[in-house]
N, CA and C atoms as an extended XYZ file, in Angstrom:
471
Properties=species:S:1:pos:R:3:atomname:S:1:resname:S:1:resid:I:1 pbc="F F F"
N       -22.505       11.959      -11.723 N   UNK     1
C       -21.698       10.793      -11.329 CA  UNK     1
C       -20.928       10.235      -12.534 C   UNK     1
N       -21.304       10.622      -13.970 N   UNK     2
C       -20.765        9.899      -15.029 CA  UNK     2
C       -18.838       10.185      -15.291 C   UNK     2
N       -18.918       11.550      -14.834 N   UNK     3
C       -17.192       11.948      -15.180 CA  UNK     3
C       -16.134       11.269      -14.080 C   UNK     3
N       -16.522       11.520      -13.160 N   UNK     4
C       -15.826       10.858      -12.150 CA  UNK     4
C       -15.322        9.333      -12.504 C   UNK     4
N       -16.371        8.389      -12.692 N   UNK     5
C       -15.769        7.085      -12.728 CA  UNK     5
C       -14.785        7.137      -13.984 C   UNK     5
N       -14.808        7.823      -15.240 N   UNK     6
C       -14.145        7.625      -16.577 CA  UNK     6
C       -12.841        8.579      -15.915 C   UNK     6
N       -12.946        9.084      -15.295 N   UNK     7
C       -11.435       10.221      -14.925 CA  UNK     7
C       -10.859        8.994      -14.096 C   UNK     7
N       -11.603        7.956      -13.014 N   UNK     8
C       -10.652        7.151      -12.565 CA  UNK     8
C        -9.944        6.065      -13.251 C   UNK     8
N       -10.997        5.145      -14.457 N   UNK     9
C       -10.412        4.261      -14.842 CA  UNK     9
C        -9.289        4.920      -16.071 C   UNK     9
N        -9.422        6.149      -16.206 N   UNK    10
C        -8.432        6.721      -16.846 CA  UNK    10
C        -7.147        7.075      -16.070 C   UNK    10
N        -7.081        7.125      -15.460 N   UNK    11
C        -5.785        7.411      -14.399 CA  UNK    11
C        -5.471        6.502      -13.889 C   UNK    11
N        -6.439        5.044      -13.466 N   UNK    12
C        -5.792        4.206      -13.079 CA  UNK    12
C        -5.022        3.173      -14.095 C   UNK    12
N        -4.912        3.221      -15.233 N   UNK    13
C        -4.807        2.730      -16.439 CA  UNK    13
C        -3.965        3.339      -16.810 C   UNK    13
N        -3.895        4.554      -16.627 N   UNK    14
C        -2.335        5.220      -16.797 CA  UNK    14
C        -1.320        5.288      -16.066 C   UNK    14
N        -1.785        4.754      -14.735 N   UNK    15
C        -0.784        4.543      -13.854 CA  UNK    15
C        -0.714        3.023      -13.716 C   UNK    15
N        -1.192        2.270      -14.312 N   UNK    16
C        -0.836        0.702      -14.588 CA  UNK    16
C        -1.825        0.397      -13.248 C   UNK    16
N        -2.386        0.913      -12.357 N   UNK    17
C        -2.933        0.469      -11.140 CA  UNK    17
C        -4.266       -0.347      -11.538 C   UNK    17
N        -4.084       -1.896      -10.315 N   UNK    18
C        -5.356       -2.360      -10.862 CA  UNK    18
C        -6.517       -1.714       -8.804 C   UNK    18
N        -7.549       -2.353       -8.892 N   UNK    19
C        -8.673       -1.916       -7.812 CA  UNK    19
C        -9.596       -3.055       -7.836 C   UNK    19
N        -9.653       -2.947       -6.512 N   UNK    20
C       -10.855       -3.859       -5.919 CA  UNK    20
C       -11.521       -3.674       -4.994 C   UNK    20
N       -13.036       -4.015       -4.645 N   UNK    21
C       -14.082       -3.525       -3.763 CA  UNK    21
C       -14.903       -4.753       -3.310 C   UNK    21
N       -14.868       -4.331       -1.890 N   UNK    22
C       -16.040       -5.188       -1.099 CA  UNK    22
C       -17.343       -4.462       -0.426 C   UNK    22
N       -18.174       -4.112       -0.713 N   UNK    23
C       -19.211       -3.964       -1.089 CA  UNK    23
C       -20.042       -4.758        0.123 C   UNK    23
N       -21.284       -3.761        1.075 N   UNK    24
C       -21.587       -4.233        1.739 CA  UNK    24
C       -23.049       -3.904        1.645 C   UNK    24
N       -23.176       -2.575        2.267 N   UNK    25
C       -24.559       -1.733        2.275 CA  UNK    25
C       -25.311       -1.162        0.227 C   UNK    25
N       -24.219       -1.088       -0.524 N   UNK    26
C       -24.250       -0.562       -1.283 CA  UNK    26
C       -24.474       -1.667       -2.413 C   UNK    26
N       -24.326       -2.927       -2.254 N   UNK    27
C       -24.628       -3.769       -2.814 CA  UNK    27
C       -24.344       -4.163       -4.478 C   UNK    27
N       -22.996       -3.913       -4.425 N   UNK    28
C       -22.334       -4.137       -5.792 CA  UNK    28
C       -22.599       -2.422       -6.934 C   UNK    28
N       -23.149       -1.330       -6.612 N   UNK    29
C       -23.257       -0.212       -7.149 CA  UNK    29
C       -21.680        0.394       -7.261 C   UNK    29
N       -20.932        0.313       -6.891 N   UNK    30
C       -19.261        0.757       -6.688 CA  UNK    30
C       -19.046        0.208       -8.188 C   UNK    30
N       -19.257       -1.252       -7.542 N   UNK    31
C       -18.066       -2.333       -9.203 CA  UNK    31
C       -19.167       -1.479      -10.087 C   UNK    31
N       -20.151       -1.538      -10.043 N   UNK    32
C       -21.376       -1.630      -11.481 CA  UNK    32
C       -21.033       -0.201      -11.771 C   UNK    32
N       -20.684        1.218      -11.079 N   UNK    33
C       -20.552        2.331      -11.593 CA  UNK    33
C       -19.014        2.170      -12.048 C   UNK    33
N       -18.252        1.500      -11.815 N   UNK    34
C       -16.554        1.352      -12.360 CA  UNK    34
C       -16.682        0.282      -14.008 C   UNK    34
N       -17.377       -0.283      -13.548 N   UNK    35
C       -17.498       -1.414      -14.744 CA  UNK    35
C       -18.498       -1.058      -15.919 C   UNK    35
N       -19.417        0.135      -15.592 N   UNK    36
C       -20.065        0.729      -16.762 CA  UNK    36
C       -19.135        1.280      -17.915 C   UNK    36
N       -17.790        1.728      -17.039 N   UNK    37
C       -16.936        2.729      -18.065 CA  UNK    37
C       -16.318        1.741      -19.223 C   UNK    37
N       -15.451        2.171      -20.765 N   UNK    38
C       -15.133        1.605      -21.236 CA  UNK    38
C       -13.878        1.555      -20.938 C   UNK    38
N       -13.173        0.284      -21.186 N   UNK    39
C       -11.833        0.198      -20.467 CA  UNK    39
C       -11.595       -0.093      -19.339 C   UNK    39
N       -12.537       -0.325      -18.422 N   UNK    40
C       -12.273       -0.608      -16.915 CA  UNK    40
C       -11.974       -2.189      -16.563 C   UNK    40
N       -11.795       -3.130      -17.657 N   UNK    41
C       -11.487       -4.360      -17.941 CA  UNK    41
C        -9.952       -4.168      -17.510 C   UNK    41
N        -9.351       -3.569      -17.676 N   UNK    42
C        -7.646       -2.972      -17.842 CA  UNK    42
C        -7.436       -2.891      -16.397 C   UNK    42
N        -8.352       -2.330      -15.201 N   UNK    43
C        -7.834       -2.040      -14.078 CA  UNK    43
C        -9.104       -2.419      -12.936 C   UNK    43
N        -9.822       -2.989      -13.054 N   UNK    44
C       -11.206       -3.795      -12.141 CA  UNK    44
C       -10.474       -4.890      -12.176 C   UNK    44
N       -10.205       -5.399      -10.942 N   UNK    45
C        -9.548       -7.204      -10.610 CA  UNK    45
C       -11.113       -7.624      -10.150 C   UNK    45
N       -12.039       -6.925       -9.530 N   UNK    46
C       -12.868       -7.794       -9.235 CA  UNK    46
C       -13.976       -6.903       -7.660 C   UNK    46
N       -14.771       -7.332       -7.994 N   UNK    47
C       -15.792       -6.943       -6.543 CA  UNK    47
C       -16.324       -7.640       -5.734 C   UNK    47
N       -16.659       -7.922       -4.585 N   UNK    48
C       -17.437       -8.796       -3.958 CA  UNK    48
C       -18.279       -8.038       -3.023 C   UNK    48
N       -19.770       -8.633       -2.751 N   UNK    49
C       -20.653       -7.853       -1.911 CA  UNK    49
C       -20.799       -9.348       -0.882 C   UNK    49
N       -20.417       -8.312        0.101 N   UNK    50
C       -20.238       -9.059        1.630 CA  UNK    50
C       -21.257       -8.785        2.071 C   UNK    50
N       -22.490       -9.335        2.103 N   UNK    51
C       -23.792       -8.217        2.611 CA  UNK    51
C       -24.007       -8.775        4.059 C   UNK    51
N       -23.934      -10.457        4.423 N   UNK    52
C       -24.410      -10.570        5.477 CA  UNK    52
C       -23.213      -10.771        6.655 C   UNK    52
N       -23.450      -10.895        7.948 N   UNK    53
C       -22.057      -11.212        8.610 CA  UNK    53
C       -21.451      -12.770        8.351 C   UNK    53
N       -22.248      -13.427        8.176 N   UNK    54
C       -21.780      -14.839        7.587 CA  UNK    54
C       -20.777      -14.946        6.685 C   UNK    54
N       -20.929      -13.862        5.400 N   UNK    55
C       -20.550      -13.571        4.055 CA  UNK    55
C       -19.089      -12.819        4.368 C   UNK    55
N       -19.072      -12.241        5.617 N   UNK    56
C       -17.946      -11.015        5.533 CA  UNK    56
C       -16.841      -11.875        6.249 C   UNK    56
N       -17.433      -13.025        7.679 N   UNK    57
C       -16.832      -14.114        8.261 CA  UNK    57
C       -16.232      -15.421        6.822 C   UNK    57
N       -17.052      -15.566        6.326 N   UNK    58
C       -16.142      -16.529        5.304 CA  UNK    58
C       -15.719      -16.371        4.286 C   UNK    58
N       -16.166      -14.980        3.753 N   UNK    59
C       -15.174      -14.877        2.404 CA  UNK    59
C       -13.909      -14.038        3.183 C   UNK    59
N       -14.267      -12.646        3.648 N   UNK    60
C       -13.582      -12.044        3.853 CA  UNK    60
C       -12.446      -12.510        5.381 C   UNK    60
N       -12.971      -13.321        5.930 N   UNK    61
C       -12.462      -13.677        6.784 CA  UNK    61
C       -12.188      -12.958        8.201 C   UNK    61
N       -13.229      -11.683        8.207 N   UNK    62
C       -13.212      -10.882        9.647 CA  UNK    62
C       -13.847      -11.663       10.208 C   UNK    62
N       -13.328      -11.474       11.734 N   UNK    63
C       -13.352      -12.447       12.903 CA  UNK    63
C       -14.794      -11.813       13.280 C   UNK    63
N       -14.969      -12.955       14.000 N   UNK    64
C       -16.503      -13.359       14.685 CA  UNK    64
C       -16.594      -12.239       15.716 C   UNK    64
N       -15.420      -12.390       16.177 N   UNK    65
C       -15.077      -11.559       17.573 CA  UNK    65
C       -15.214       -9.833       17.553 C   UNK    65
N       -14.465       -9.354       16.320 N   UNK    66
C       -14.874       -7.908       15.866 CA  UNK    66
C       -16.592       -7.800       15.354 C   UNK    66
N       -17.051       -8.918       14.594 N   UNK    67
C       -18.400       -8.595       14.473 CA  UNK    67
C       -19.098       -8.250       15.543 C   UNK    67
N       -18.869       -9.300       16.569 N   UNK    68
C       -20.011       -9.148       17.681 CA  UNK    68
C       -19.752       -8.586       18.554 C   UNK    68
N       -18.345       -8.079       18.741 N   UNK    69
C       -17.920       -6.720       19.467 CA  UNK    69
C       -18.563       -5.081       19.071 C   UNK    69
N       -17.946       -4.963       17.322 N   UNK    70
C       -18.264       -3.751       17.056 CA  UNK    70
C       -19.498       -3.654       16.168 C   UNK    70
N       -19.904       -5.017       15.529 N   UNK    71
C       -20.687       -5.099       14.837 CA  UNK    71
C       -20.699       -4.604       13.372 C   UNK    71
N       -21.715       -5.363       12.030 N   UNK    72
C       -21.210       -5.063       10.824 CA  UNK    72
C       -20.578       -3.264       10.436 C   UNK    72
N       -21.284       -2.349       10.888 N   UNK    73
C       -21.135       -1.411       10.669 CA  UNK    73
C       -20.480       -0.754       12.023 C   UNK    73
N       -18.965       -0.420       11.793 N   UNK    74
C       -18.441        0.271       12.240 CA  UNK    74
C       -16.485        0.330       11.339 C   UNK    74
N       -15.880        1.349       12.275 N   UNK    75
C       -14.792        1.601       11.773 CA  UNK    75
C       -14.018        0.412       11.633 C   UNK    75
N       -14.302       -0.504       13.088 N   UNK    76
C       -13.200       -1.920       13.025 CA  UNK    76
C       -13.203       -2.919       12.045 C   UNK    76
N       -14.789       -3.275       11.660 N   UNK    77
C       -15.239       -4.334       10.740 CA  UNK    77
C       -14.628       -3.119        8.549 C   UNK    77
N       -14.976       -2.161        8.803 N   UNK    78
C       -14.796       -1.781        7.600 CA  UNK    78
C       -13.154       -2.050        7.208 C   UNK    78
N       -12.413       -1.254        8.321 N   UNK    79
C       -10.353       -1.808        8.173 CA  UNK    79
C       -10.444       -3.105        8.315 C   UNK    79
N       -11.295       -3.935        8.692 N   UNK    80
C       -10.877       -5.114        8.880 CA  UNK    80
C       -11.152       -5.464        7.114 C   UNK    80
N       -12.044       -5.095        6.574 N   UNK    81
C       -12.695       -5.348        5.377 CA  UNK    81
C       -11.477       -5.117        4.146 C   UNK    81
N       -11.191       -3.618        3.976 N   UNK    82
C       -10.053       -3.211        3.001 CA  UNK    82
C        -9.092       -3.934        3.646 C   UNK    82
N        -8.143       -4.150        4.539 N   UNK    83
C        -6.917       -5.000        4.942 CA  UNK    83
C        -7.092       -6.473        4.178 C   UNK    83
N        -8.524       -7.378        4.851 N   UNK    84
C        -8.482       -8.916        4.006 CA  UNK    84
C        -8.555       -8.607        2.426 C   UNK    84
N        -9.335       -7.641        2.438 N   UNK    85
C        -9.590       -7.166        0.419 CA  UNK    85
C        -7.645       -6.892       -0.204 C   UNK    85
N        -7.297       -6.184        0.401 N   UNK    86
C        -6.005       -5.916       -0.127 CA  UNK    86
C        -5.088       -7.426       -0.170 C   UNK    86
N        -5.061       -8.136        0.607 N   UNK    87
C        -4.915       -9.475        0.651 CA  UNK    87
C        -5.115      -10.158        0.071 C   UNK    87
N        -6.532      -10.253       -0.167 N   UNK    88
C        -6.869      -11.558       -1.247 CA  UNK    88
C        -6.232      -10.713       -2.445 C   UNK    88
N        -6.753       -9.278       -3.398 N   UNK    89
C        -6.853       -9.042       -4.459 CA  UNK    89
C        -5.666       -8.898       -4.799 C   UNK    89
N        -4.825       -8.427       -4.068 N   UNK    90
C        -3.207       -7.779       -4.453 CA  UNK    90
C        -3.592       -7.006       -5.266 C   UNK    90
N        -4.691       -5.958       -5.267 N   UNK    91
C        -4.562       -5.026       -6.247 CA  UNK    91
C        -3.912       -3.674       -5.525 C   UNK    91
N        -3.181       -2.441       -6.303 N   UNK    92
C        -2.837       -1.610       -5.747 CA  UNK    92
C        -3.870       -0.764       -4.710 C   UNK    92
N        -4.973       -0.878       -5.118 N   UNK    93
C        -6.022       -0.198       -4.337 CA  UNK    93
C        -7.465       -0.815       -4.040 C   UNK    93
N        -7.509       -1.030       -2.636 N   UNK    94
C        -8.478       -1.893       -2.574 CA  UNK    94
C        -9.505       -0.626       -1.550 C   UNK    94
N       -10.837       -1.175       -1.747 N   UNK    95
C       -11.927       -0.153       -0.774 CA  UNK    95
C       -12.980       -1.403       -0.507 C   UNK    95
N       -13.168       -0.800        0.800 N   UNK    96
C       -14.569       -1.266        1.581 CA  UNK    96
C       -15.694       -0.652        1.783 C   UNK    96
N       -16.558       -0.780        1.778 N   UNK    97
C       -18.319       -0.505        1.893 CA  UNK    97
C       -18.656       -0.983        3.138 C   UNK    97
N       -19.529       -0.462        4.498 N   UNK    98
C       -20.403       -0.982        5.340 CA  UNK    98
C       -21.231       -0.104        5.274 C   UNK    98
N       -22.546       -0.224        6.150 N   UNK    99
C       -23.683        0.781        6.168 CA  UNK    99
C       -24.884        0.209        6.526 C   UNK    99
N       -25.325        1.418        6.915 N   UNK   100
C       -26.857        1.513        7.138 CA  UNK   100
C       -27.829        1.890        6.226 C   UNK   100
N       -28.446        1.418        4.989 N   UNK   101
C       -28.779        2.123        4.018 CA  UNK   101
C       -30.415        2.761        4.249 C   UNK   101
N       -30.589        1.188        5.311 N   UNK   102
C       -32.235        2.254        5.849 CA  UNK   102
C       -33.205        1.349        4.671 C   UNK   102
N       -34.139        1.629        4.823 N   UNK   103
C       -35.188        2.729        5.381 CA  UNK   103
C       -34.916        2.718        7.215 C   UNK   103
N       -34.972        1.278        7.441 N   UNK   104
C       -35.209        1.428        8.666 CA  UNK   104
C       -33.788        0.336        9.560 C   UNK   104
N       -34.087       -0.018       10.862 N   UNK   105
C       -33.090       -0.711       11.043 CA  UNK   105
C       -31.720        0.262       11.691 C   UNK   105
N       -32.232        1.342       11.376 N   UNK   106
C       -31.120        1.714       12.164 CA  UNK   106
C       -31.547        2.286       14.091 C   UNK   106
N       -30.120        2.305       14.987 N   UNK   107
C       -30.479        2.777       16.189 CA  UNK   107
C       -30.020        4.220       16.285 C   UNK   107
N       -30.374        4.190       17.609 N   UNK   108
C       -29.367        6.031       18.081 CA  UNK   108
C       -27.833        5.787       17.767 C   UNK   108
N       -27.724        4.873       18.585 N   UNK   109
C       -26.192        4.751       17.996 CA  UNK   109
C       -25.454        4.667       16.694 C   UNK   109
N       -25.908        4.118       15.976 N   UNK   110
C       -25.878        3.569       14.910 CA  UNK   110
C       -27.316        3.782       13.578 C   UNK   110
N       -27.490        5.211       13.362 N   UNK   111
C       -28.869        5.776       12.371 CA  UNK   111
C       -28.756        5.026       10.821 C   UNK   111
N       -29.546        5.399       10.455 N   UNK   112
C       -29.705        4.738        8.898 CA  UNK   112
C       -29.102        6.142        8.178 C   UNK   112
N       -28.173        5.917        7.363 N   UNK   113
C       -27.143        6.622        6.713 CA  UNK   113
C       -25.895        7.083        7.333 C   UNK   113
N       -25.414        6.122        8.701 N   UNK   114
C       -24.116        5.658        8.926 CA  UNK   114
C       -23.579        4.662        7.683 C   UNK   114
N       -22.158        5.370        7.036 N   UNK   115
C       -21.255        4.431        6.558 CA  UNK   115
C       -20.260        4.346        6.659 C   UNK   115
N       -19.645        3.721        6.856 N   UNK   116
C       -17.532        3.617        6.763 CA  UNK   116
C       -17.307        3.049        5.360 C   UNK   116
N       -16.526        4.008        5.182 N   UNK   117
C       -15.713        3.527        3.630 CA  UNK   117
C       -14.131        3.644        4.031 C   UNK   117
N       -13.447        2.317        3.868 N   UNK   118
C       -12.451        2.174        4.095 CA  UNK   118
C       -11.617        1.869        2.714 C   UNK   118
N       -10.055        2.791        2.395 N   UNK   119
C        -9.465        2.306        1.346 CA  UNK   119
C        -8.238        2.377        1.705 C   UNK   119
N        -6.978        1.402        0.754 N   UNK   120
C        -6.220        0.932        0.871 CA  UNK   120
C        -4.979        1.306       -0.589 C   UNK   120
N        -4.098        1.854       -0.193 N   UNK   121
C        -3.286        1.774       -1.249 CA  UNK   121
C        -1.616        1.805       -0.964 C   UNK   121
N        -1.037        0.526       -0.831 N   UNK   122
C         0.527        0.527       -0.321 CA  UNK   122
C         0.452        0.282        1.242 C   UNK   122
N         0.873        0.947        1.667 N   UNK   123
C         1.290        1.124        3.439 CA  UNK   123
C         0.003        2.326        3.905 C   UNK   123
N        -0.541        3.081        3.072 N   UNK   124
C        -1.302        3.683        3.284 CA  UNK   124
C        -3.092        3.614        3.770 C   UNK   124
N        -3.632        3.351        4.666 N   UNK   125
C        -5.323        2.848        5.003 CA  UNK   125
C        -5.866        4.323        5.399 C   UNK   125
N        -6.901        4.116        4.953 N   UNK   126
C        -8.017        5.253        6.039 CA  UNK   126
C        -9.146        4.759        5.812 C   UNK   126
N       -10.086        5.007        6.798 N   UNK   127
C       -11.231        4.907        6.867 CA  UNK   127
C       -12.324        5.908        7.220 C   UNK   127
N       -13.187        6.182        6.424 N   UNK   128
C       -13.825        7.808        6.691 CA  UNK   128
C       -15.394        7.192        7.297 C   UNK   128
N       -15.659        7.698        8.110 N   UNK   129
C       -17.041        8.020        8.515 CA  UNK   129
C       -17.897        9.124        7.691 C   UNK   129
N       -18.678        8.302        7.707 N   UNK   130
C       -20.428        9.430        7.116 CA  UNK   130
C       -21.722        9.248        7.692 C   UNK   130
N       -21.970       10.288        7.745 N   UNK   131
C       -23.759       10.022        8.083 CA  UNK   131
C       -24.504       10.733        7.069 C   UNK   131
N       -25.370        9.686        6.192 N   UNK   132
C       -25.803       10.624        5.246 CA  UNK   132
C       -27.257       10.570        5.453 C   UNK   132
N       -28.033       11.975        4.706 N   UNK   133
C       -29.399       11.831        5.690 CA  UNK   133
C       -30.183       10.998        4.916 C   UNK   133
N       -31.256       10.407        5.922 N   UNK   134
C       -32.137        9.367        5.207 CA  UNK   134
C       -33.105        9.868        4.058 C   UNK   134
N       -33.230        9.976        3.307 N   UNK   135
C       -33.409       10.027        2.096 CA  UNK   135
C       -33.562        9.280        0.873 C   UNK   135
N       -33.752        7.284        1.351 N   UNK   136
C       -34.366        6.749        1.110 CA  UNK   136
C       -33.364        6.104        0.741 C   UNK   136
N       -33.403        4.473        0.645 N   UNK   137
C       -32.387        3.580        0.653 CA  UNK   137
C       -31.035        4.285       -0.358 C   UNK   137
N       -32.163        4.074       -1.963 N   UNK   138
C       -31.082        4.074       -3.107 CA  UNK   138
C       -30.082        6.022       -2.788 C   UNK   138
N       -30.833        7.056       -2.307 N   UNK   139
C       -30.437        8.157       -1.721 CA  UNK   139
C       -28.730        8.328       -1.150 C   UNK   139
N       -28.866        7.117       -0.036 N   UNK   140
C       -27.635        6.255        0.525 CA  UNK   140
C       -26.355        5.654       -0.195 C   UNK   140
N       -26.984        4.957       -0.928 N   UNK   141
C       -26.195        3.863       -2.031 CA  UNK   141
C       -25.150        4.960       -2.661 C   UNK   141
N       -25.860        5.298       -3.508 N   UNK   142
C       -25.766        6.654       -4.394 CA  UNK   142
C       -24.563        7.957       -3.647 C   UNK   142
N       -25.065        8.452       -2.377 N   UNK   143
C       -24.639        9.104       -2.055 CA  UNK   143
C       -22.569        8.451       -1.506 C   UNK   143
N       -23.149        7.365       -0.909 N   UNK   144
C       -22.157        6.479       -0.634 CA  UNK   144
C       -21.057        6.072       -2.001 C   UNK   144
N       -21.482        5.916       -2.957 N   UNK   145
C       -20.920        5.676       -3.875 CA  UNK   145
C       -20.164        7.041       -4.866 C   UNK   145
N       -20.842        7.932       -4.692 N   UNK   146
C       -19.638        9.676       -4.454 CA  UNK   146
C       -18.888        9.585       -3.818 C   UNK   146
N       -19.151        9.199       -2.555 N   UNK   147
C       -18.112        9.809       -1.790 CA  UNK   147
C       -17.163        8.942       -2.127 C   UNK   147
N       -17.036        7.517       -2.211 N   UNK   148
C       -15.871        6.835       -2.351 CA  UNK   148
C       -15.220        6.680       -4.029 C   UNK   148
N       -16.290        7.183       -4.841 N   UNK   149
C       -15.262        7.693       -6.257 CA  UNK   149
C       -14.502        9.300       -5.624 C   UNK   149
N       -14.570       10.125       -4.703 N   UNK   150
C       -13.880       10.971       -4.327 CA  UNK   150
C       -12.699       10.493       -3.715 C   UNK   150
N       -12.799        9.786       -2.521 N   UNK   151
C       -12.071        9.166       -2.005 CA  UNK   151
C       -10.801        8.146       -3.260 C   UNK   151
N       -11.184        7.496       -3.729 N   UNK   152
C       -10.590        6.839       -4.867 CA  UNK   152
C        -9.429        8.107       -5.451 C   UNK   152
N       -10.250        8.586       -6.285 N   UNK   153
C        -9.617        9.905       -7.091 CA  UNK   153
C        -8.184       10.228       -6.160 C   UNK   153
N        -8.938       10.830       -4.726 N   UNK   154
C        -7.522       11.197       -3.980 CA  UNK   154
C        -6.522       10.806       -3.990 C   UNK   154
N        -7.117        9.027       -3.176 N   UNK   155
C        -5.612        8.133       -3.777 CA  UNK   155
C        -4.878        7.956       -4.523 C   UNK   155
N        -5.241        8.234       -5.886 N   UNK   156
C        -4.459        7.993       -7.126 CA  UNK   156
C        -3.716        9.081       -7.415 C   UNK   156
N        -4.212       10.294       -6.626 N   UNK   157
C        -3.420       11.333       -7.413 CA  UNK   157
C        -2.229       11.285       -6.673 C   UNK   157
């Protein structure tokens, strides 16, 4: 995991781009693996961990109505997540975190190592689905936090 984050804040720093993350299931591990690197002062505007629906309703400002429709973890609440993030931060690239990190707590519908990672850069959104296998909370975090330094990387290039 160590090359990845220094190849991004290196590219994003060379491309003048700043980034920001809201952080849900993963619980601030995104900013803390971006903010370990040296230099990431230059292009980190900032992170926030939205963990509860209260937290995601008043900072982030997703509606009550998508929560209790689709609930924290799904595709609607995560775009809803990167869209207000790109908003508040005005950074060129903003990403979202939801999830199931488990142990337990999860349903059929909805298992423990469901996540949506949603990112944002220009006119451009996506949001990717994962199911990663349970393999124990931090397993999740971790795994979750690859995939979206992959995801990242893409964008920039």
């Amino acid at each position: 995991m160590k090359k990845l984050p220094q190849k991004i804040v290196k590219l994003l720093s060379k491309k003048n781009l700043k980034i920001s993350f809201a952080e849900s299931c993963t619980g601030g591990l995104l900013s803390s693996t971006i903010t370990s690197v040296t230099g990431s002062s230059k292009v980190f505007a900032f992170g926030l961990v939205a963990y509860s629906n209260q937290s995601k309703n008043n900072i982030l400002k997703i509606q009550k109505k998508i929560l209790r429709k689709y609930g924290a973890v799904s595709y609607e609440t995560c775009l809803s997540m990167v869209k207000k993030l790109s908003k508040m931060s005005k950074t060129a690239i903003s990403v979202s975190i939801t999830g199931i990190a488990g142990p337990k707590r999860g349903s059929r519908k909805k298992p423990v190592g469901l996540v949506y990672i949603g990112i944002k850069k220009g006119n451009k959104t996506l949001v990717k689905k994962h199911l990663f296998k349970n393999k124990g909370r931090l397993y999740i975090q971790k795994a979750t936090v690859n995939k979206s330094l992959d995801l990242i990387l893409s964008f920039i290039k």
